[in-house]
C-alpha positions in Angstrom: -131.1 17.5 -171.6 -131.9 15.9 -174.8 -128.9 14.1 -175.8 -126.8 13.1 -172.7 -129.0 11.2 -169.9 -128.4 9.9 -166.6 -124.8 8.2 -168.0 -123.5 10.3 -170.9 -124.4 10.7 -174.4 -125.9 7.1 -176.0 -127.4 6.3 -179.4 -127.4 4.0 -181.9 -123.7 4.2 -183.5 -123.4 5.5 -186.9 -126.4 7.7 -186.4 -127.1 11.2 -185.0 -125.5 12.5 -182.4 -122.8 9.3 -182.6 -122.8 9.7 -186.7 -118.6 10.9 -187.7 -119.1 14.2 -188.2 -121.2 14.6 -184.8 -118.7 13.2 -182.8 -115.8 15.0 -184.2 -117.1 18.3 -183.6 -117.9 16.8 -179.8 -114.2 16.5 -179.7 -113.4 19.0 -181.2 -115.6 21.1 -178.9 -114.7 19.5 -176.0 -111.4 20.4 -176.7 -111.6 23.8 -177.1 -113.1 24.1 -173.7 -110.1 22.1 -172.3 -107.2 23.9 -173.6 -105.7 26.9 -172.2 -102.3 28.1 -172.5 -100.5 24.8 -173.3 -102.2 21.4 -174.9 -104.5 19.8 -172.4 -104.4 15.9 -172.3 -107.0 13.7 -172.4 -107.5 10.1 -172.2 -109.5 8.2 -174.7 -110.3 4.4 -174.6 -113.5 2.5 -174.9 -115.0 -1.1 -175.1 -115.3 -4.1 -177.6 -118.1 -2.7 -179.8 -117.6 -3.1 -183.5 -118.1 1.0 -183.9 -116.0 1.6 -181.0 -112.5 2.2 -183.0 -114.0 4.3 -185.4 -115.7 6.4 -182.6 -112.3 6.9 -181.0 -110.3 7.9 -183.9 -113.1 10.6 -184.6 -113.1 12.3 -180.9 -109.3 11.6 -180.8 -109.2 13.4 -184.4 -111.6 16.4 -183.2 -109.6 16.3 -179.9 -106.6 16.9 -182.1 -108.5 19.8 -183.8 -109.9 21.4 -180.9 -105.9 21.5 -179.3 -105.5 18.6 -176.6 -103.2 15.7 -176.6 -104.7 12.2 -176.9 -103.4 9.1 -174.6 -105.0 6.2 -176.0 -105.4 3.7 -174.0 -107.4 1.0 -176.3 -110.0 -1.5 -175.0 -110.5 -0.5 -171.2 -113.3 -0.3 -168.7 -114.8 3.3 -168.5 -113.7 3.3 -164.4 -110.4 2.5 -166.2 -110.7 5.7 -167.7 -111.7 7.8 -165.1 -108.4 6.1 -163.0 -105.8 7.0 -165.7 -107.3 10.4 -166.1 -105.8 10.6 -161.8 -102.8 8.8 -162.6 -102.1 11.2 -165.5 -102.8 14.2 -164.2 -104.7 14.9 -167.3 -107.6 17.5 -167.8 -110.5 14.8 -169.2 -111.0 10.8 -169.8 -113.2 10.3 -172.5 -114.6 6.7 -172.8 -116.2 5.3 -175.5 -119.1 2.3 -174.3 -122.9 2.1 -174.7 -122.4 0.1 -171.0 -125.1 -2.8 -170.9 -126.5 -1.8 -174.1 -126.4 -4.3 -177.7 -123.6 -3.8 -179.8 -125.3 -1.5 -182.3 -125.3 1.2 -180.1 -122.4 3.0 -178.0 -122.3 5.6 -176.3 -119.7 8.6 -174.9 -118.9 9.3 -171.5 -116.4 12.3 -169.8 -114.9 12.7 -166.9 -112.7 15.5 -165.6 -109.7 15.7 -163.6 -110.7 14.7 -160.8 -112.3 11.2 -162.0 -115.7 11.8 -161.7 -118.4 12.6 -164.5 -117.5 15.6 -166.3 -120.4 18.5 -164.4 -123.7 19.0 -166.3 -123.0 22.7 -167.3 -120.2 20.8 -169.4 -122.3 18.5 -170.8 -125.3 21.0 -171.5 -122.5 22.8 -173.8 -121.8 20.0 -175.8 -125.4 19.1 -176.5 -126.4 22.6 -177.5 -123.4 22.4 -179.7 -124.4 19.7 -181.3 -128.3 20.0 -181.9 -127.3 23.6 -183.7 -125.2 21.8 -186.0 -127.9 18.9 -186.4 -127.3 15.5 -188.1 -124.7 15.8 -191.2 -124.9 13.8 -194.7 -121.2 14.5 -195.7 -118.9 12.2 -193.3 -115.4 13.8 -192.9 -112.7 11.5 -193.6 -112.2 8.6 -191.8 -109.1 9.4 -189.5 -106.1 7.1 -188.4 -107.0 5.8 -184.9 -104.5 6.6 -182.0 -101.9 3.8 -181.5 -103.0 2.8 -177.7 -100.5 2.6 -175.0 -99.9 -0.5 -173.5 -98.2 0.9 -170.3 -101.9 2.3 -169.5 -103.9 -0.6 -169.0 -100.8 -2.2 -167.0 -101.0 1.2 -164.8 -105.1 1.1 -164.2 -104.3 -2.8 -162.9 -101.2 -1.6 -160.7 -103.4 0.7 -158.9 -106.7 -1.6 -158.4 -103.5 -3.8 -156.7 -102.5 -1.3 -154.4 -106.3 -0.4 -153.5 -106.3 -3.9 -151.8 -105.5 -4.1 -148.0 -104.0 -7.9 -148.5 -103.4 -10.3 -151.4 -105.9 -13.2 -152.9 -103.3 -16.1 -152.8 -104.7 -18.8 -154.2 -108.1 -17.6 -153.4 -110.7 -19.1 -156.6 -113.1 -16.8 -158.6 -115.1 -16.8 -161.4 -115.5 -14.0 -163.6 -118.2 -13.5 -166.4 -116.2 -10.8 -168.9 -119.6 -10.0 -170.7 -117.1 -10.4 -173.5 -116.6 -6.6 -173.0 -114.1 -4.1 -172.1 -113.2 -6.5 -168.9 -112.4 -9.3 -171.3 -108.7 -9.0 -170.7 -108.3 -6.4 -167.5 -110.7 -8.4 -165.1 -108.3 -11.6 -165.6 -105.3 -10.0 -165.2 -106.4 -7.7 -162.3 -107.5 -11.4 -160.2 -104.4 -13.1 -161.4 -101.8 -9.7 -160.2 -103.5 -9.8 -156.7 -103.1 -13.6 -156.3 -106.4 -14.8 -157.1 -107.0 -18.9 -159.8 -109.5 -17.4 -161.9 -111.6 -18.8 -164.3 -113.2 -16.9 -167.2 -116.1 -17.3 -169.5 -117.5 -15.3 -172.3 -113.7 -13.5 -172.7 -114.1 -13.8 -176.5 -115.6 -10.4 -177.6 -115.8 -10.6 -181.8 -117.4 -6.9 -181.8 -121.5 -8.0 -181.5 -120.9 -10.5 -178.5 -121.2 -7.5 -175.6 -123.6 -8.1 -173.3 -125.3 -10.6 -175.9 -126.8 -13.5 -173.0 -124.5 -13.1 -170.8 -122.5 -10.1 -168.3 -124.5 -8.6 -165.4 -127.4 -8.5 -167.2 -127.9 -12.1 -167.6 -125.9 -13.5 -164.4 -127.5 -17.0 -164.2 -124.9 -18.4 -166.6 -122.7 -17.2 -164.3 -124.6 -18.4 -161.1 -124.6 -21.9 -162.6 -120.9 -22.0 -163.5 -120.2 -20.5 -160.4 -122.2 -23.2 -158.3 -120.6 -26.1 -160.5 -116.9 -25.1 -160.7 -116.8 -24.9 -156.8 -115.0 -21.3 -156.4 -115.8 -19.1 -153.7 -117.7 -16.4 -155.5 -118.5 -15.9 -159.6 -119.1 -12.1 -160.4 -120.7 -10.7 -164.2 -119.4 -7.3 -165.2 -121.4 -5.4 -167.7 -120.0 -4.0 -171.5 -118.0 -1.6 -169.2 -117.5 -3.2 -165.9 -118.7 0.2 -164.3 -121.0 -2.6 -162.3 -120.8 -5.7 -161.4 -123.2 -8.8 -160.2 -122.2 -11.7 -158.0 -122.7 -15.0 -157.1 -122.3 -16.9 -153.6 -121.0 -20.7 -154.0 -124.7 -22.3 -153.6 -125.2 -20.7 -157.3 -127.4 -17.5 -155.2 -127.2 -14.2 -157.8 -126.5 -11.0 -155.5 -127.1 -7.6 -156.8 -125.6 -4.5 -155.3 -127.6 -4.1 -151.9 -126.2 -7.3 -151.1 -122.6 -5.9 -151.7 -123.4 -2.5 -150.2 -124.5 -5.1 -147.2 -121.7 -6.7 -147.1 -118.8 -3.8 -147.5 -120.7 -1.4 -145.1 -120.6 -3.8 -142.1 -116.7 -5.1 -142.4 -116.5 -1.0 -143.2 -118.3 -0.1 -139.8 -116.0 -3.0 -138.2 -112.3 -1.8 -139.5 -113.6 1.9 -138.9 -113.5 2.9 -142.5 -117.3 3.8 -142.4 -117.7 7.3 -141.9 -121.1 9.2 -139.9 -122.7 9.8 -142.8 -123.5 6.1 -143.4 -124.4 4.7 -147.0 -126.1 6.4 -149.7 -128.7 4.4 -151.9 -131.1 5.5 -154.7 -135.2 5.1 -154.8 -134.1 2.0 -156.2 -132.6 0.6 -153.2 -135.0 -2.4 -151.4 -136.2 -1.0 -148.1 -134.8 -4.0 -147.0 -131.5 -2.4 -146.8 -132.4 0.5 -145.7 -134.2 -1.3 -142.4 -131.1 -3.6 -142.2 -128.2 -0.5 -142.2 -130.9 1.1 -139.4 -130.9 -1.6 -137.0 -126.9 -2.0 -137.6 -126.7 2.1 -136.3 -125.8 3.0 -140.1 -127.8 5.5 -141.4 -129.0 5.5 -144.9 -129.9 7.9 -147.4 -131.5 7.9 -150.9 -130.7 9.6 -154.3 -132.2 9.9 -157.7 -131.0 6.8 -159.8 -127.7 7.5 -161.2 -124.0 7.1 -159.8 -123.2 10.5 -160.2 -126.3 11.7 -158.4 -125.2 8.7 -156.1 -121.7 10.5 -155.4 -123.3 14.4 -155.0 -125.1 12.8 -152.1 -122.1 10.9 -150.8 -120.3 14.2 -150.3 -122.9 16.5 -149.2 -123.6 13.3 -146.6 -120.3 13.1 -145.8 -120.4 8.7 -147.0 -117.7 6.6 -148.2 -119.9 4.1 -149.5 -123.0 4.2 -151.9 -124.8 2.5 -154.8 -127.6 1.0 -157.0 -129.0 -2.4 -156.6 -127.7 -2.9 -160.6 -124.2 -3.3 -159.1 -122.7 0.2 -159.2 -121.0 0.7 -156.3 -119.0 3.5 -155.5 -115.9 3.5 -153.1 -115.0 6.7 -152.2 -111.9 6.0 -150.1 -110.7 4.0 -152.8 -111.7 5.4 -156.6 -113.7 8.2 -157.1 -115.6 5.9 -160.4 -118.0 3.1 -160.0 -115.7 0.7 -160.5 -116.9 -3.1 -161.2 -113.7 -5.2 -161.1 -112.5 -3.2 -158.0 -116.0 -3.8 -155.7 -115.1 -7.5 -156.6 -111.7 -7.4 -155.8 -112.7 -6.0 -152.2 -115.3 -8.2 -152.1 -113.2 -11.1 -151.9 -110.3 -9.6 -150.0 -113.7 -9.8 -147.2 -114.6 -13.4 -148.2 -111.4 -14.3 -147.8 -110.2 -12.7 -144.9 -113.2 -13.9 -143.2 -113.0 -17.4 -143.4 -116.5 -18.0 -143.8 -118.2 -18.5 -147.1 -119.6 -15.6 -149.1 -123.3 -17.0 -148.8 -122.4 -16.5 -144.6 -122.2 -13.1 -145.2 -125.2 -12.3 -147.7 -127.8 -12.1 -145.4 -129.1 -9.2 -146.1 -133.3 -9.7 -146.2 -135.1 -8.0 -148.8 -138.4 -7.0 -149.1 -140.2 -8.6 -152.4 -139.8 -6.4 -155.4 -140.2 -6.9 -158.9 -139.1 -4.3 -161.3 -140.4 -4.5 -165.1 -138.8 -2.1 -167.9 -141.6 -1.3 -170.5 -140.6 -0.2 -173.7 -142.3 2.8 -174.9 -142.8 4.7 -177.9 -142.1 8.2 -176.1 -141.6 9.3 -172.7 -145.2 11.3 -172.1 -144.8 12.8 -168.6 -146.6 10.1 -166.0 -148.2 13.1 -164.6 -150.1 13.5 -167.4 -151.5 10.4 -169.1 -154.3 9.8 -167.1 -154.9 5.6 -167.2 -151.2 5.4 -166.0 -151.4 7.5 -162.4 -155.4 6.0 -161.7 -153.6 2.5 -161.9 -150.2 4.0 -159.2 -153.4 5.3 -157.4 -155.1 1.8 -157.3 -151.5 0.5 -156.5 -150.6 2.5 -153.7 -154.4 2.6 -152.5 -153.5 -1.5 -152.2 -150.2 -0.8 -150.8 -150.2 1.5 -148.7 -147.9 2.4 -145.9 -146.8 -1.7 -146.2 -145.0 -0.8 -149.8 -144.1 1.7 -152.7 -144.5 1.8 -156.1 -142.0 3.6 -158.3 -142.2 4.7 -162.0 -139.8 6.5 -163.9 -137.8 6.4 -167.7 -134.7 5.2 -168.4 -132.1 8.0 -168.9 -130.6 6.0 -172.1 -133.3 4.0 -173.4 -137.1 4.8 -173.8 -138.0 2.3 -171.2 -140.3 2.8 -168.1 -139.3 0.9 -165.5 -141.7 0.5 -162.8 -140.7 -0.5 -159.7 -143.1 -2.7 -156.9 -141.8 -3.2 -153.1 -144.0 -4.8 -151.2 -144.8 -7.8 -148.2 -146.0 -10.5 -150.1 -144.7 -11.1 -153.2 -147.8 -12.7 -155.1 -149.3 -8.9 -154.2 -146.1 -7.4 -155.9 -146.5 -9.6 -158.8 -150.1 -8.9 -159.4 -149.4 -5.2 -158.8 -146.5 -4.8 -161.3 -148.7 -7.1 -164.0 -151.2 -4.4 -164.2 -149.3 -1.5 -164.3 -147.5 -3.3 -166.8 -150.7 -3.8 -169.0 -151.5 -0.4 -168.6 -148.0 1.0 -169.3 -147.8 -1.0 -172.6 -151.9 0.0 -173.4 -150.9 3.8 -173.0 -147.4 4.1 -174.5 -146.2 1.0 -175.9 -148.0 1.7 -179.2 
């Protein structure tokens, strides 16, 4: 697909295929394909980005046209979304978030009844539907935003509450809101299962998402969380479909720590299922040899949560994720779901009694992954200076390490991804396929 990528549909805002008219007709489409015999409903909500109201009234409006009701549910996370769309009984969730991503752009993401990302047969209809109607001068007019619901956002925290097998009392966290669509959910989730939180960047004024701070940039958070003297500090992304963590010491964990952590009290309490845990090529094979000598099998997926979750049930897994901190907890929420993984994350810490740098011992293989930013995405296979130097790589490597390459489904980045023993070798590996990335496609 040309439009939609590994997460939904994500462009700069205000421009093609996120420019008004586009993204009414996407409603309005999308609607059409919804409704049957009686109004279908669909909920709409998004994060804190400057284009995001403007967005929403427009899919609500072509919504509208193409015969569904709208609940709006204002600023919420996009596994908010994909939760209310359950507790509803509705027929989509459409959120409205560009996820990690600068404030300029945005992005739209669907999900159908069941919670989970809305199939790829749906998705290929919309983007045919819009590249025949192409980018449009004439704007329609601007439409009346929804009034949101209040009573939505206080259902999404009632049930990451009742998702938690005991209460937080008094037990202290500190949360990094990314000053995104967490800025006010993540608080009051901690707070409503008994948790002293303290919050940082919680002031969103529309170009703040994301902007040095969030899961992306976590040391802020590692420092605070080291000098405050909580248990644990976690960073959510624009979205808080992923989050980033912490220990006390000030340590950042990513989400094969988590996945650690969860699938060993999960094998413990029984909760862990045969199939194991489900990773992507992105996983460090330090997991992978850690699950194996723990009995827990491990397999991998392409990157992506919702190739993440097609694997989890043809495996037969509860648990899976990506090292970037989506996690996905199937007996719990069928979304990636950032505030919840922390909120069972600490229900662990806590009902442990040990410190959360006790239980992060998960030993990972060096790796260093660099994103390149390229002019276009020429297939690898084909540009000749860039598989010689994988070649030289793995010819280096071999059987002690991998090397990885592949484009971002919403940027045009290549990351490129080095595992190896020694991590002056990894370094020194990932510099020169860097150089030659840039050399080939950078230009």
């Amino acid at each position: 697909m040309k439009l939609f990528g590994t997460d939904g549909l994500r462009a700069r805002a205000g421009e093609f295929p996120l420019d008004p008219a586009s993204v009414r007709l996407l409603g309005r489409e999308l609607g059409k394909r919804l409704s049957g015999a009686r109004p279908a409903r669909v909920v709409v909500g998004g994060d804190t980005r400057e284009s995001t109201p403007r967005i929403v009234a427009d899919i609500a409006a072509g919504l509208a046209e193409g015969g569904c009701n709208v609940a709006a549910a204002g600023i919420i996370t996009t596994p908010g979304v994909a939760e209310l769309v359950l507790e509803l009984g509705a027929a989509a969730g459409v959120a409205i978030s560009a996820s990690h991503n600068p404030y300029q752009d945005n992005g739209i993401k669907i999900f159908g009844p069941d919670g989970r990302k809305w199939p790829d047969e749906g998705e290929e209809y919309l983007e045919r539907k819009l590249l025949e109607a192409g980018p449009q001068s004439a704007a329609p007019p601007t439409p009346a935003p929804p009034d949101p619901d209040p009573g939505l956002v206080a259902t999404y925290v009632s049930r990451l509450k009742a998702s938690l097998p005991e209460s937080l009392d008094g037990f202290p966290v500190l949360l990094d809101l990314g000053n995104g669509a967490a800025f006010q959910i993540g608080p009051r989730a901690f707070q409503r299962a008994g948790a002293r939180v303290t919050a940082i960047h919680d002031a969103p004024d529309g170009r703040n998402i994301n902007l040095e701070c969030g899961a992306l940039h976590p040391e802020g958070m590692a420092r605070a969380t080291r000098e405050s003297g909580v248990e644990l500090g976690v960073a959510f992304d624009g979205d808080a479909d992923r989050s980033i963590f912490a220990d006390e010491t000030g340590r950042i964990l990513d989400g094969d720590d988590v996945i650690w952590i969860i699938a060993r009290d999960w094998k413990r309490r029984g909760i862990l299922t045969p199939g194991g845990v489900v990773g992507t090529v992105m996983s460090n094979f330090g997991l992978e040899a850690a699950l194996t000598r723990e009995g827990i099998a491990f397999r991998r997926s392409a990157v992506g949560d919702r190739n993440v979750a097609r694997m989890m049930d043809e495996a037969g897994a509860v648990l899976g994720g990506e090292a970037s901190g989506h996690v996905l907890l199937a007996p719990l929420s069928p979304a990636g779901d950032g505030i919840l993984t922390a909120l069972i994350l600490s229900t662990i810490v806590r009902a442990s009694g040990r410190k959360l740098s006790e239980l992060a011992t998960l030993e990972k293989m060096p790796q260093t992954l660099r994103n390149v930013r390229v002019a276009r995405r020429a297939p690898i296979e084909e540009t000749e200076p860039i598989l010689l130097a994988v070649g030289r790589a793995e010819g280096t490597l071999g059987t002690r390490g991998r090397v990885f390459l592949r484009y971002s489904g919403t940027e045009l980045l290549l990351r490129i991804l080095v595992e190896g023993p020694e991590a002056a070798e990894v370094k020194a590996i990932a510099d020169e396929l860097e150089a030659t990335v840039r050399a080939a496609l950078a230009g």
